[in-house]
BAKOLKE-937300 format. One record per residue (C-alpha): residue in three letters; chain; x, y, z. Coordinates in Angstrom, 3 decimals, padded with zeros to 6 digits. Example, Ala and Ser with C-alpha at 12.3 -4.5 7.8 and 13.67 -1.06 7.14 Angstrom:
BEGIN
PT   res   chain          x          y          z
PT   Ala       A    012.300   -004.500    007.800
PT   Ser       A    013.670   -001.060    007.140
***
This chain:
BEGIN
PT   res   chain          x          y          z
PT   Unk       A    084.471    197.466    123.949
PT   Unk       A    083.781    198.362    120.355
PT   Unk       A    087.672    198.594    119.939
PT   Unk       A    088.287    195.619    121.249
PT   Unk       A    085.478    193.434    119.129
PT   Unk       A    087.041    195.480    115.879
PT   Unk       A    090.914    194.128    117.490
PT   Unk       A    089.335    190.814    117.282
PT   Unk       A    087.711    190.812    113.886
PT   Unk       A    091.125    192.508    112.583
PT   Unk       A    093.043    189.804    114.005
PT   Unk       A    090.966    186.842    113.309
PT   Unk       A    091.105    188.445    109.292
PT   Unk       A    094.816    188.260    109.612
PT   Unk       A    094.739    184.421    110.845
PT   Unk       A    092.215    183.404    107.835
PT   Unk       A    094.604    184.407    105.293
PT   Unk       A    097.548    182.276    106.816
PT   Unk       A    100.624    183.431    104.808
PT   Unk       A    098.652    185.616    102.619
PT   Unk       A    096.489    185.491    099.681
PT   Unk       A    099.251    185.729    096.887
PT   Unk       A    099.979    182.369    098.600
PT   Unk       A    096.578    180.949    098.912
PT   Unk       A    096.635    181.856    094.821
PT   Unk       A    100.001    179.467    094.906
PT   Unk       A    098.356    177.030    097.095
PT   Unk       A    095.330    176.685    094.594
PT   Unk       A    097.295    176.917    091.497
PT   Unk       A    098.697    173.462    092.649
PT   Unk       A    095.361    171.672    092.587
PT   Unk       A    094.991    172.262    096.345
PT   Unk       A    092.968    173.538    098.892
PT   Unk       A    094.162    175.424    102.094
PT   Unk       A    094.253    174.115    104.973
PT   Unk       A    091.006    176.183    106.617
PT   Unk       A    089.277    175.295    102.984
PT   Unk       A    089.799    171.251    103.807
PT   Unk       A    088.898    171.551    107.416
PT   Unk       A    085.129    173.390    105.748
PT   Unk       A    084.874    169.952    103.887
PT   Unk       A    085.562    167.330    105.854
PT   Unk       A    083.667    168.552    108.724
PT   Unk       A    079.806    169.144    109.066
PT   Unk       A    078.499    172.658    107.785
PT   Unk       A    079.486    175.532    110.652
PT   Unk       A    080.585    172.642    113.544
PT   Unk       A    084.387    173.696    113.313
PT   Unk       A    085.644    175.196    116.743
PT   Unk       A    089.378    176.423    116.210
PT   Unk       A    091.803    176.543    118.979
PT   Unk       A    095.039    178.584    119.419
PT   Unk       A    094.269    180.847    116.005
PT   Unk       A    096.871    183.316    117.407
PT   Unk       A    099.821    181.534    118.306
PT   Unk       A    103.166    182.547    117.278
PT   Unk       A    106.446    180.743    117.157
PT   Unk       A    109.133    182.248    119.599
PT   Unk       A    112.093    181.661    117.521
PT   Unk       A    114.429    184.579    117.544
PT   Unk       A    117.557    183.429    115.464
PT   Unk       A    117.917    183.859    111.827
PT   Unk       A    115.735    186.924    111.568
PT   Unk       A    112.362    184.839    112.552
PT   Unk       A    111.872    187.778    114.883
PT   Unk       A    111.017    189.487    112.860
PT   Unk       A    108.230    187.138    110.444
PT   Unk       A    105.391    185.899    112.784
PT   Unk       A    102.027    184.757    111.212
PT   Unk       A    099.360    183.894    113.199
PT   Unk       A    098.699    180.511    114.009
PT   Unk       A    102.295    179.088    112.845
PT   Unk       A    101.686    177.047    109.599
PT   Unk       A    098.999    174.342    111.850
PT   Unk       A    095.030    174.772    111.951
PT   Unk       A    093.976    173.028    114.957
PT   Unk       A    090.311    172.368    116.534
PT   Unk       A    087.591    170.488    116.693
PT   Unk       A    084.009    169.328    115.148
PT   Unk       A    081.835    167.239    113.563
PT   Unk       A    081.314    164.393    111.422
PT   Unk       A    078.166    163.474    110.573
PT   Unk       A    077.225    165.237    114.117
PT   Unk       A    079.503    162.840    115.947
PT   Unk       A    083.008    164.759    117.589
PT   Unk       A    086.398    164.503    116.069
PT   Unk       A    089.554    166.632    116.775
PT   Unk       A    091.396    168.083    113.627
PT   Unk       A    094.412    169.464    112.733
PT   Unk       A    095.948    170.754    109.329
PT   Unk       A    099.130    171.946    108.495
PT   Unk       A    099.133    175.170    106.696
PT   Unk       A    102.143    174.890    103.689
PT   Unk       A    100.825    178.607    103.362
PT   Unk       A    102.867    179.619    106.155
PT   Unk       A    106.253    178.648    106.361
PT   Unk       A    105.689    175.698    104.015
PT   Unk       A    103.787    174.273    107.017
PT   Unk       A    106.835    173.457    108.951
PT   Unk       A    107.338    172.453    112.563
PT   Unk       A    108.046    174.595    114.939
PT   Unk       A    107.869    174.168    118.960
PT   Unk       A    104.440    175.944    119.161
PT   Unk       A    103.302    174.655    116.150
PT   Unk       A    104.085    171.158    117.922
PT   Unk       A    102.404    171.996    120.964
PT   Unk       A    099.052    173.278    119.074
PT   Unk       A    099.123    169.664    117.795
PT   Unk       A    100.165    168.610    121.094
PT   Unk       A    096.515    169.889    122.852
PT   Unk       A    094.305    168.515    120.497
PT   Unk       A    095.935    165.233    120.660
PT   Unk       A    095.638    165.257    124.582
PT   Unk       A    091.821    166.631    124.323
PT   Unk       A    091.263    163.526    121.674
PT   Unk       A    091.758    161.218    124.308
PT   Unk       A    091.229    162.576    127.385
PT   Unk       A    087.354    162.921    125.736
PT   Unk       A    087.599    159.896    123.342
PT   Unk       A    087.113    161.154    120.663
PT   Unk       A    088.951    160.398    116.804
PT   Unk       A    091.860    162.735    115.423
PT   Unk       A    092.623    163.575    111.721
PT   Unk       A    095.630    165.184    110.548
PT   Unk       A    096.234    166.725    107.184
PT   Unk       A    099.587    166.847    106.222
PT   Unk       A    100.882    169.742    103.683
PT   Unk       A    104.371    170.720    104.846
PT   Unk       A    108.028    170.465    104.602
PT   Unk       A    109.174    168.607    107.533
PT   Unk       A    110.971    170.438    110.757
PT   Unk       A    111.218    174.377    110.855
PT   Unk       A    115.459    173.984    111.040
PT   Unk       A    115.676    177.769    112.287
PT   Unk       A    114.511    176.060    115.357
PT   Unk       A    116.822    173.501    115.670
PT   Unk       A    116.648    170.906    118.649
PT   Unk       A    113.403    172.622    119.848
PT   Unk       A    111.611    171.449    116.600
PT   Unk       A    112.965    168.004    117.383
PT   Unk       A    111.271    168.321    120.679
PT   Unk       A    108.294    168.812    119.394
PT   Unk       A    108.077    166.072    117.242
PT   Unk       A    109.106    163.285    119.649
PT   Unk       A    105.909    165.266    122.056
PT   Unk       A    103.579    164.254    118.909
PT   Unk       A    105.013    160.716    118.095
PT   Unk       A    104.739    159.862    121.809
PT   Unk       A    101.065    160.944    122.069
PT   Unk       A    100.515    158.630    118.900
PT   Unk       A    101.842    155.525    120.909
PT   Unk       A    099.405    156.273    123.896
PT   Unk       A    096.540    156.724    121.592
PT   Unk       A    096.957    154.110    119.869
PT   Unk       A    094.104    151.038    120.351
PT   Unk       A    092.257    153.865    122.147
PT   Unk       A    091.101    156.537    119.822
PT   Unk       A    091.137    155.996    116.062
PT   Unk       A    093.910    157.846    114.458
PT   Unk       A    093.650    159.136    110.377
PT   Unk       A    096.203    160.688    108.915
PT   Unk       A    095.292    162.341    105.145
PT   Unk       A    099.063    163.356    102.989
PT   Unk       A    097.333    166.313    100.326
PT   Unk       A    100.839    167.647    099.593
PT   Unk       A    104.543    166.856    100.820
PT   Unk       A    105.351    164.879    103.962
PT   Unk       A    109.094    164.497    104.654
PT   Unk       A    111.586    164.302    107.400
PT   Unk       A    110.593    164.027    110.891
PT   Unk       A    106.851    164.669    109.879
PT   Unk       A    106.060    161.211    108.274
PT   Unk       A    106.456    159.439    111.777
PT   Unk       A    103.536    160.596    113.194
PT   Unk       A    101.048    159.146    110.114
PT   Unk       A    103.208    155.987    110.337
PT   Unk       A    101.737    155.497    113.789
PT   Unk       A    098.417    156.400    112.755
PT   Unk       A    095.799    153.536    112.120
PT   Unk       A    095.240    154.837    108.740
PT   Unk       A    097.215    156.654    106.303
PT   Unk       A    095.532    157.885    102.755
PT   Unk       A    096.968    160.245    099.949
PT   Unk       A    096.302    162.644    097.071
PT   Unk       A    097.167    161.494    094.111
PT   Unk       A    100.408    163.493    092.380
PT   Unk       A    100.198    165.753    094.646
PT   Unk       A    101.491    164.404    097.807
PT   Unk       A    104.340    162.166    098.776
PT   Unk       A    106.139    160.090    101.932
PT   Unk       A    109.787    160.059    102.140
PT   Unk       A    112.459    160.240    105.467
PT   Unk       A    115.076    161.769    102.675
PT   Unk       A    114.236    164.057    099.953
PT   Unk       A    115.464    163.064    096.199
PT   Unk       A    118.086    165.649    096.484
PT   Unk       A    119.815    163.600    099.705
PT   Unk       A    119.506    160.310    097.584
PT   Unk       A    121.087    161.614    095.396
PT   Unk       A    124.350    162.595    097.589
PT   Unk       A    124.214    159.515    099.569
PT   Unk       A    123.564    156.871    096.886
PT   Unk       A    124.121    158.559    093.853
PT   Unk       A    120.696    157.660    092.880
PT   Unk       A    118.606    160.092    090.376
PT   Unk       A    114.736    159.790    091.335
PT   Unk       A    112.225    162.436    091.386
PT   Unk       A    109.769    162.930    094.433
PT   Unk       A    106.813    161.323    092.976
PT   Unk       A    108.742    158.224    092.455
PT   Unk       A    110.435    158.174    095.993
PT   Unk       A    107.303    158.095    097.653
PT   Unk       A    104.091    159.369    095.689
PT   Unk       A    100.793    158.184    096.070
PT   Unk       A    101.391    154.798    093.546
PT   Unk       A    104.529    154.019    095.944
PT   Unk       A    103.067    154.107    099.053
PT   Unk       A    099.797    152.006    097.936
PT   Unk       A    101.064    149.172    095.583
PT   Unk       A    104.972    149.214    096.529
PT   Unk       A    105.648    150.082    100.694
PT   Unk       A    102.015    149.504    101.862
PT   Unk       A    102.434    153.093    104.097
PT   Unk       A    099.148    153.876    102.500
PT   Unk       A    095.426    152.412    103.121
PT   Unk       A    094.191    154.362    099.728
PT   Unk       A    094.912    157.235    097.548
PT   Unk       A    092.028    159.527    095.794
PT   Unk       A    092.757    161.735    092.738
PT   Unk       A    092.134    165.334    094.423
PT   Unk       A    091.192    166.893    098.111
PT   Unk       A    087.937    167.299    097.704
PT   Unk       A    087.354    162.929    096.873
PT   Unk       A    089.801    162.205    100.081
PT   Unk       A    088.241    164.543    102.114
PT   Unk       A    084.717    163.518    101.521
PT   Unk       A    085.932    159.570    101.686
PT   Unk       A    087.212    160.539    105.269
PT   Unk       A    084.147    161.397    106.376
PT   Unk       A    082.484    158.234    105.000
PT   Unk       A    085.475    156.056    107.283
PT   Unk       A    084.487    157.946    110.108
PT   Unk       A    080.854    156.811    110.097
PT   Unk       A    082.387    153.232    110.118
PT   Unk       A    084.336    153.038    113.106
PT   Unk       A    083.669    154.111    117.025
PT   Unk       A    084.647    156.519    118.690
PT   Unk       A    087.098    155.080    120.927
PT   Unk       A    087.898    151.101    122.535
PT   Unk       A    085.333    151.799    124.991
PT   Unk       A    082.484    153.177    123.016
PT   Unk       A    079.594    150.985    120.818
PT   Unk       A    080.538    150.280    117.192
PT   Unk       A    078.502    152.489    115.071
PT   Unk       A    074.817    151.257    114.008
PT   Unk       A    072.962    153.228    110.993
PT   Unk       A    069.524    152.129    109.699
PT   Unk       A    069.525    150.020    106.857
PT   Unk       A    066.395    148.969    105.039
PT   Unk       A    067.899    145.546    103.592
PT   Unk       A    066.382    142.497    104.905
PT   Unk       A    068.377    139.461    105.944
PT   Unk       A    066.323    137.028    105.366
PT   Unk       A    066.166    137.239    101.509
PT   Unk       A    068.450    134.533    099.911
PT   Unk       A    070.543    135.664    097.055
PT   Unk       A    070.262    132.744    094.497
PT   Unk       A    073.414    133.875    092.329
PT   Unk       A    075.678    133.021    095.180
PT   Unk       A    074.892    129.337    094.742
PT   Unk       A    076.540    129.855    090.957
PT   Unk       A    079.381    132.165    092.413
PT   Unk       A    082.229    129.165    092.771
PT   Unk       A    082.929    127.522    089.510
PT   Unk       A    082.834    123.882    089.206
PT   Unk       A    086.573    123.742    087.927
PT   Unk       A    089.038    124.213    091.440
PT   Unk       A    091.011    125.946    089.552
PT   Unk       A    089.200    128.576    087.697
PT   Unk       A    088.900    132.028    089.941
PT   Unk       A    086.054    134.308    090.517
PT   Unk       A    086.528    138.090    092.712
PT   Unk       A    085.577    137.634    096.187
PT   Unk       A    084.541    140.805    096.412
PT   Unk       A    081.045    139.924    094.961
PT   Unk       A    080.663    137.559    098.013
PT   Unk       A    081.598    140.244    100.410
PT   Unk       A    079.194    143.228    098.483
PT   Unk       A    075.802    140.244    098.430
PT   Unk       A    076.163    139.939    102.417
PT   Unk       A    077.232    143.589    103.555
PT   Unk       A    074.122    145.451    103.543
PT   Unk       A    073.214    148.067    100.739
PT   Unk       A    076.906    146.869    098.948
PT   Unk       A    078.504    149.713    101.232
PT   Unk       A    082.131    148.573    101.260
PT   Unk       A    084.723    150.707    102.524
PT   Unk       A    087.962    148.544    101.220
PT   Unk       A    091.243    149.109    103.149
PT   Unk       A    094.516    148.987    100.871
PT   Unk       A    093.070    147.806    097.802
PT   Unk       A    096.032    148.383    095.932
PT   Unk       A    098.314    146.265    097.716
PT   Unk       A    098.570    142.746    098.357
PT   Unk       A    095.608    142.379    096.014
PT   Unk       A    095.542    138.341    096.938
PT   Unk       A    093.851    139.204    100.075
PT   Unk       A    091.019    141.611    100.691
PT   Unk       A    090.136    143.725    103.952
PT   Unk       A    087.654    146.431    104.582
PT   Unk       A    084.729    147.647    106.548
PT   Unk       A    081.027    146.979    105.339
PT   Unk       A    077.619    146.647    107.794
PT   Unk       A    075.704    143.950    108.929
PT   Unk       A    072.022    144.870    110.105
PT   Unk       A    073.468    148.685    110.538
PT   Unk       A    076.555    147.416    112.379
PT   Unk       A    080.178    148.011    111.464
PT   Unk       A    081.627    144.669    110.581
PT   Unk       A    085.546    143.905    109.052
PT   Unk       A    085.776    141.584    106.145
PT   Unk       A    088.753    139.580    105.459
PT   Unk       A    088.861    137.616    102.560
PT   Unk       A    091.053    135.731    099.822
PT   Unk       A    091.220    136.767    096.748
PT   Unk       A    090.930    133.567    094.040
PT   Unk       A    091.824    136.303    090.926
PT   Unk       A    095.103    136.854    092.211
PT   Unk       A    097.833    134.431    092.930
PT   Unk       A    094.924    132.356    093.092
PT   Unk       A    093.985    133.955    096.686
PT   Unk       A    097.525    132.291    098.117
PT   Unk       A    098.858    133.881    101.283
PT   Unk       A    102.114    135.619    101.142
PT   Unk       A    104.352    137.949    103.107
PT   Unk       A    102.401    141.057    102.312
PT   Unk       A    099.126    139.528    102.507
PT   Unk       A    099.886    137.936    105.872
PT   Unk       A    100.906    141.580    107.140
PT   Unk       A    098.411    143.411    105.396
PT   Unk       A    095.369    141.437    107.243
PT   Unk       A    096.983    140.829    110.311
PT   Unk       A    096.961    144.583    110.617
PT   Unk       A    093.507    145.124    109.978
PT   Unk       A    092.779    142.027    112.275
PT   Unk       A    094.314    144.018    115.235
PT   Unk       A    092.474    147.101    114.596
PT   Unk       A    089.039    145.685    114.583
PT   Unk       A    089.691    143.951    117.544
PT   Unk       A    091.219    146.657    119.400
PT   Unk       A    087.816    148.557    118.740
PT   Unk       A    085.626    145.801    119.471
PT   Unk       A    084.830    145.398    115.358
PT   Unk       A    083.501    142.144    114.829
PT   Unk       A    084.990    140.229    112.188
PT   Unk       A    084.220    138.080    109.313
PT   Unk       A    086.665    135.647    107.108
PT   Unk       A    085.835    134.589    103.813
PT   Unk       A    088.175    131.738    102.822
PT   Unk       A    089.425    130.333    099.710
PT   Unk       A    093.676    129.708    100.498
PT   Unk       A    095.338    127.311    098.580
PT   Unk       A    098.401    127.449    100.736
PT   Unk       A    101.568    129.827    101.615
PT   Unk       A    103.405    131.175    098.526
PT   Unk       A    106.256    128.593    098.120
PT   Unk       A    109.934    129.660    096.517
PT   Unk       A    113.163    131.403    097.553
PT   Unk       A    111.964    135.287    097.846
PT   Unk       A    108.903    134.499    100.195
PT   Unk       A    111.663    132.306    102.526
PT   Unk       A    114.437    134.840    102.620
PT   Unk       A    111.458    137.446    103.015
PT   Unk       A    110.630    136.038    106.047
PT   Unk       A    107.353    134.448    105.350
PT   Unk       A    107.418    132.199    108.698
PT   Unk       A    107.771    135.669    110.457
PT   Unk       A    105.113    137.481    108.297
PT   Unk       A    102.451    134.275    108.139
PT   Unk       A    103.075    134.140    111.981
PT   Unk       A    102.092    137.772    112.281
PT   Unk       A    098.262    136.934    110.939
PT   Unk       A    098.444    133.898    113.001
PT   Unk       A    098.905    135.626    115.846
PT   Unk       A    096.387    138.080    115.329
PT   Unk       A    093.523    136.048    114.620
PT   Unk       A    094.678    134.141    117.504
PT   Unk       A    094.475    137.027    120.206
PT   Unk       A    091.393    138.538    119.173
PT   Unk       A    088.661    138.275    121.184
PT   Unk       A    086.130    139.917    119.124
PT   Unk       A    083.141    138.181    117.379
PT   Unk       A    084.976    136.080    114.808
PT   Unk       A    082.790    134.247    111.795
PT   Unk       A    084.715    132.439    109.178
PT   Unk       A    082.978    130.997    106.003
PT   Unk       A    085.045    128.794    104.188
PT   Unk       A    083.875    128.801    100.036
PT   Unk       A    085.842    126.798    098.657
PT   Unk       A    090.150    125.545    099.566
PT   Unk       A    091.285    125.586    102.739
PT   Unk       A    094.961    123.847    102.484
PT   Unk       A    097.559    123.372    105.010
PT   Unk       A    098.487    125.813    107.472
PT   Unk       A    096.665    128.539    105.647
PT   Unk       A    093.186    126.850    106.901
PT   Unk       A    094.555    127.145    110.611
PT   Unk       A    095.618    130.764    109.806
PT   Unk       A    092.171    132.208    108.454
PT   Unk       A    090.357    132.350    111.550
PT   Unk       A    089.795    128.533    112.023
PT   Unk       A    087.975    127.112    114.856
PT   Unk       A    091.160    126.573    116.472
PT   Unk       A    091.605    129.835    117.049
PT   Unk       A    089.066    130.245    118.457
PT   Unk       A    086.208    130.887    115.778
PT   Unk       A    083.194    131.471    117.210
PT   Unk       A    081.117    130.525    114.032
PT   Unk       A    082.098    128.194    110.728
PT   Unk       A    080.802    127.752    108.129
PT   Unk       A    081.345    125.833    104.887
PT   Unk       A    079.858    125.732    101.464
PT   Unk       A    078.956    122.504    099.962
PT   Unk       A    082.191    123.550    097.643
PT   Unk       A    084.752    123.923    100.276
PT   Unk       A    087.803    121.513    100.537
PT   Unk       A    089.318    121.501    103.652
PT   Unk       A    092.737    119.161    103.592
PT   Unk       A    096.626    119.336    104.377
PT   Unk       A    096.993    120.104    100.516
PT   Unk       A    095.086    119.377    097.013
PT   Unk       A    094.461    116.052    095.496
PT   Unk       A    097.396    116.084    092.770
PT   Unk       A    100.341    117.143    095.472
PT   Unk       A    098.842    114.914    098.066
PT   Unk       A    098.414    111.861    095.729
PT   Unk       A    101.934    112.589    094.555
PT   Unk       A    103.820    112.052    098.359
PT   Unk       A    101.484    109.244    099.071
PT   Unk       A    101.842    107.119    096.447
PT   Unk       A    104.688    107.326    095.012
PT   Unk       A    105.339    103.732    093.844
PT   Unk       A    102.101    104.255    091.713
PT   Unk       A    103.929    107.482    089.788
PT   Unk       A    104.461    105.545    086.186
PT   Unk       A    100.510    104.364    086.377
PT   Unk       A    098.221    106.949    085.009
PT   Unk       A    095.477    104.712    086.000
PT   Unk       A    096.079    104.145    089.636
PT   Unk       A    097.249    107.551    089.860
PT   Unk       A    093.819    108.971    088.924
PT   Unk       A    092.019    106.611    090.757
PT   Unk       A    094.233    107.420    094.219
PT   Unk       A    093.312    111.058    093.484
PT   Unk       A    089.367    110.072    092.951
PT   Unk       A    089.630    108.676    096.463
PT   Unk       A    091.509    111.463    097.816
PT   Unk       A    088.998    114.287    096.556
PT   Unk       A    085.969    112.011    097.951
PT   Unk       A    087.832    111.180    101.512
PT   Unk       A    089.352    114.622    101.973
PT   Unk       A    088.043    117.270    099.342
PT   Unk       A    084.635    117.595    101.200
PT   Unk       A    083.342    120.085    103.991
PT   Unk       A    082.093    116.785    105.776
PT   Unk       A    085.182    115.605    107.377
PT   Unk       A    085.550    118.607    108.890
PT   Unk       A    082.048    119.338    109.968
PT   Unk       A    082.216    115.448    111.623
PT   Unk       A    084.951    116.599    114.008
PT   Unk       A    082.966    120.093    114.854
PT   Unk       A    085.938    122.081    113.062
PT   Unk       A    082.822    123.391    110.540
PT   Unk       A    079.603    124.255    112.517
PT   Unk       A    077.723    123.843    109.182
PT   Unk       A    077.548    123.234    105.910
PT   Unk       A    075.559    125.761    104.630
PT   Unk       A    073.760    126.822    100.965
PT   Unk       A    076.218    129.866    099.310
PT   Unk       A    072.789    131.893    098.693
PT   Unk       A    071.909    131.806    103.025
PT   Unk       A    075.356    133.020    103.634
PT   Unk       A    074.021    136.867    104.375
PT   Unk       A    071.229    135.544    106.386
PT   Unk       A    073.258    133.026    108.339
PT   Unk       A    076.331    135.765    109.199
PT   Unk       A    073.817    138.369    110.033
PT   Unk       A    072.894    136.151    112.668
PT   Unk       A    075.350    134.689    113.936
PT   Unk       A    077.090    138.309    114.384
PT   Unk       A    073.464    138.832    116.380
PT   Unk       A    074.011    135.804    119.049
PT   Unk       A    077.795    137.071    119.308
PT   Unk       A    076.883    140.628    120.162
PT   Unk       A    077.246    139.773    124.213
PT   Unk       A    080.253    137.713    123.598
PT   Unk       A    082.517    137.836    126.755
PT   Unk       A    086.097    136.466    125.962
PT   Unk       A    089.409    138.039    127.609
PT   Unk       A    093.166    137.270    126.865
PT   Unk       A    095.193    136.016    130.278
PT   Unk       A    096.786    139.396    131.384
PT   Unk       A    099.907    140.628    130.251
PT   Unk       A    101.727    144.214    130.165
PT   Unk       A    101.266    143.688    126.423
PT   Unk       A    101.730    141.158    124.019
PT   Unk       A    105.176    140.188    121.650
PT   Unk       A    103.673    139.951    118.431
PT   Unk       A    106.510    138.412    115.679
PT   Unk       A    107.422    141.497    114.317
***
């Protein structure tokens, strides 16, 4: 026995130094942690269980016969987050650059099934060069395994995918299937085609940071949700994500303790929305005086930066927060706006997260590139989402609400379960000076009548009233109660019962 238990110890050494330590000394003279050394920090202190530490590839061509390392460039396992279960795996660029093999696939390939079959989140952290091409069609294999367990996991188990170093080929397929995607900072990058390829194909000269580094992927493509400046920040901002969402579609949103009251007004609010319509203000110091504690975990902050989405708490509860965004493009919805919330729509409604819509829209971006873009397509897209979910949906409306835009952003007619208004909102098919404009034309060359048609305009139709007379506003409500008053309405909406007709799945305009 005492052989044996010194085989094992010998062995499991072997496996904990991956591709060796004069690698591990390459690996950290990059600015980057193994794999094994990540996996110690995102997870709780001693919780990791490893699976399938001694797996080998069984490639025999090209000599790999004869360079096996245990465990085949993928750490794979499980533990815990803040003592709740996640699955894990991490690709090892200390052994064979991390690249996919068919037993490297199928180690993936069991933790994914053991995610969902127990319901339970997965992480991946990528570090590795794409497909092991020794390996050929069987690598190819194994990829299409993965990507297909993404597609049934998807809406079921949340799915995280972390890029700390390079992420090409086959292997950026999987993360694009993920629900979130978040990188290193000039030290990882995102591209099907390496800059040496582009540069055969197109005759293009770029280097790999600017094909898809960190800055690409979260101002330019949108493929990333957020990008940190070093392991150690992403790693620990994972774990703080984790405590936001459930578990799986089936289990409770999370619920911490929070020692914020909701019943304490917050008096600056009232001063929040300048008096001038046109002057802006950030949203984001609406959304951080209702969450509780300030706690907001924003989701691609980087991109579309006209419309803001993230995860905060109300009364301990996870809660999504969509909002415009008056300090840029004056909060107007675009094409990347449009597709960046709808997105983040559909995922808190696939997980049951309740969701609430700060509004201040003067419209769709007008012009040539938003058409040709496909703007009806992309608007449609956020339509549609706010229209299927069934979720808990409260919508405050602070100040415009124009056009289509106020149908779009969760408006009672789509079935909003709770609006509200501030005495500054302006609900109407467009502002005063356009409106006035169409209307009265014949009026154009008379400054006088043309101010007075627009005094009448702003008091007929620049008001919350006229919407709150035809029950399209529930309430007109003080800016400083706004906490108080989502808090509970999220609280009467907690045993909401709604369900979609039934369908095999939906066509969503993509």
């Amino acid at each position: 026995m005492k052989e044996v238990i010194e085989e094992l110890e010998q062995r499991r050494a072997t496996a904990m130094l991956g591709g060796g330590q004069k690698r591990i000394d390459a690996q950290h003279g990059r600015g980057k942690l193994t794999a094994r050394e990540r996996l110690t920090v995102l997870l709780d202190a001693g919780s990791f269980e490893e699976f399938d530490m001694f797996v080998e590839h069984r490639c025999t061509d090209f000599g790999m016969d004869q360079t096996k390392i245990p465990g085949d460039g993928v750490v794979t396992g499980w533990g815990t987050v803040n003592g709740r279960a996640v699955f894990v795996f991490a690709k090892d660029f200390t052994v064979f650059g991390g690249s996919l093999s068919e037993t490297h696939a199928q180690k993936i390939q069991k933790v994914q099934d053991l995610a969902l079959r127990n319901r339970a989140p997965i992480i991946g952290l990528y570090d590795a060069g794409g497909a092991r091409i020794q390996e050929g069609v069987a690598a190819l294999g194994g990829y299409a395994e993965v990507f297909q367990r993404n597609i049934l996991a998807s809406g079921v188990i949340p799915q995280i995918s972390v890029i700390m170093g390079p992420c090409a080929g086959g292997d950026v397929y999987s993360p694009a299937m993920t629900d979130f995607i978040f990188m290193v900072r000039e030290r990882s990058y995102m591209f099907v085609t390496g800059p040496d390829v582009v540069k055969t194909v197109t005759n293009e000269t770029v280097t790999a940071e600017e094909l898809g580094g960190a800055r690409v992927h979260t101002t330019k493509s949108s493929i990333a949700d957020g990008a940190y400046d070093h392991d150690v920040d992403a790693l620990l901002q994972m774990r703080r994500l984790v405590d936001f969402l459930p578990s799986s579609n089936t289990a409770p949103i999370p619920e911490l303790q929070t020692h914020q009251p909701i019943g304490e007004d917050d008096p600056s609010l009232d001063t929040l929305v300048p008096d001038n319509a046109n002057k802006p203000y950030d949203i984001k110091e609406l959304i951080e005086k209702t969450i509780d504690e300030g706690d907001f975990f924003e989701i691609q902050a980087d991109f579309a930066k006209n419309i803001v989405t993230g995860f905060g708490r109300m009364e301990g509860r996870t809660t999504g927060f969509v909002a415009n965004q008056p300090l840029v493009l004056a909060g107007v919805l675009d094409s990347d706006a449009s597709r960046k919330a709808a997105r983040f729509v559909r995922f808190c409604d696939a997980f049951s997260i309740p969701i609430v819509t700060f509004v201040d829209v003067p419209g769709f971006l007008p012009g040539t590139s938003q058409e040709y873009g496909g703007l009806i397509k992309h608007g449609a897209k956020l339509l549609f989402a706010y229209g299927e979910a069934t979720v808990p949906k409260v919508t405050v409306i602070t100040r415009k609400a124009f056009g289509g835009a106020y149908d779009v952003m969760a408006s009672k007619h789509l079935r909003g379960d709770i609006n509200y208004a501030w005495p500054s909102a302006q609900i109407a098919v467009m502002g005063a000076k356009g409106a006035v404009e169409i209307i009265h034309r014949k009026d154009a060359g008379d400054p006088d009548r043309i101010a007075e048609h627009t005094r009448s305009y702003e008091d007929r139709f620049l008001s919350p009233f006229v919407a709150a007379e035809r029950g399209y506003v529930d309430e007109v409500i003080m800016p400083r109660s706004t906490r108080n008053r989502v808090a509970r309405a999220l609280r009467l909406l907690r045993n909401k019962d709604l369900e979609n007709p039934w369908k095999k799945h939906d066509n969503i305009p993509l």
